[in-house]
N, C-alpha and C positions, 0 to 999 in steps of 0.2 A: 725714776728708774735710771740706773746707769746704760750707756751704751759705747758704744764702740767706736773711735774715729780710724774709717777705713777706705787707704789709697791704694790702686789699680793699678800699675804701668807697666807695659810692655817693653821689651828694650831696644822699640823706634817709634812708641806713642804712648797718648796717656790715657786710660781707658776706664777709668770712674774713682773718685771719691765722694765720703760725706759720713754722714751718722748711719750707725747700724742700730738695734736692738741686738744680734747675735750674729755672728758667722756660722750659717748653720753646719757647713761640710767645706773642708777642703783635703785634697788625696795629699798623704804624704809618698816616698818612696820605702817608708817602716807602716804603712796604713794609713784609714783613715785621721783624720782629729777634728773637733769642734770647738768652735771660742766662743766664750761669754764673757762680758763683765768682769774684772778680777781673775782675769786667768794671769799663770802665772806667767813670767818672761821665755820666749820658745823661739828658738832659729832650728827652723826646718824647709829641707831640700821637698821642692814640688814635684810630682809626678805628673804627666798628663792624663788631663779631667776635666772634673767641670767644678768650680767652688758656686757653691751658694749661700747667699746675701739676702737676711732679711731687713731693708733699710729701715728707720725710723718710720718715714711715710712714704708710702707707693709701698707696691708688692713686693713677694720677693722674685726673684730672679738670678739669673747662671750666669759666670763668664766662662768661654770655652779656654783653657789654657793648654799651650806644650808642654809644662815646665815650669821651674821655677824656684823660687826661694820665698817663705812666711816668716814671718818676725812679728812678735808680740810683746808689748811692754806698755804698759800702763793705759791700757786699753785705748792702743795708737798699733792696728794692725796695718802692716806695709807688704805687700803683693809685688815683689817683681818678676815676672814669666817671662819665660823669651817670648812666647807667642799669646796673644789674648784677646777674644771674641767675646763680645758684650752679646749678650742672648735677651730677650721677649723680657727688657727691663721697661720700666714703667715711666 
């Protein structure tokens, strides 16, 4: 099963990577959007939310964000929020 290699960083800390299975939700500021496996290439401005992460092992789980910016490309998704709260991760 393909998944996702996916890194966290706020812009004064580093606030999670690793393997996903899926990105289940992140807010854009045009809506929501979801990543999978083979999604195509996507630079999108973040709204404040909450994105959730279902890792390969452990549960899934939320980081709270202000903000931000998603980039996706070759199932290498990159998170930078101004602001980012790791939530009831596993």
């Amino acid at each position: 099963m393909a998944e996702l290699q996916i890194e966290i960083v706020a812009a004064d800390h580093f606030v999670w990577s690793g393997a996903a299975k899926k990105l289940i939700k992140a807010r854009t500021v045009n809506g929501e959007i979801g990543v999978l496996p083979g999604h195509v290439p996507t630079l999108a401005v973040l709204a404040a939310g909450d994105l959730e992460i279902e890792p390969v092992s452990g549960s899934r789980f939320t980081v709270q964000i202000d903000g931000g910016f998603l980039s996706v490309d070759s199932d290498r998704v990159v998170i930078v929020a101004d602001n980012a709260v790791l939530e009831n991760a596993a």
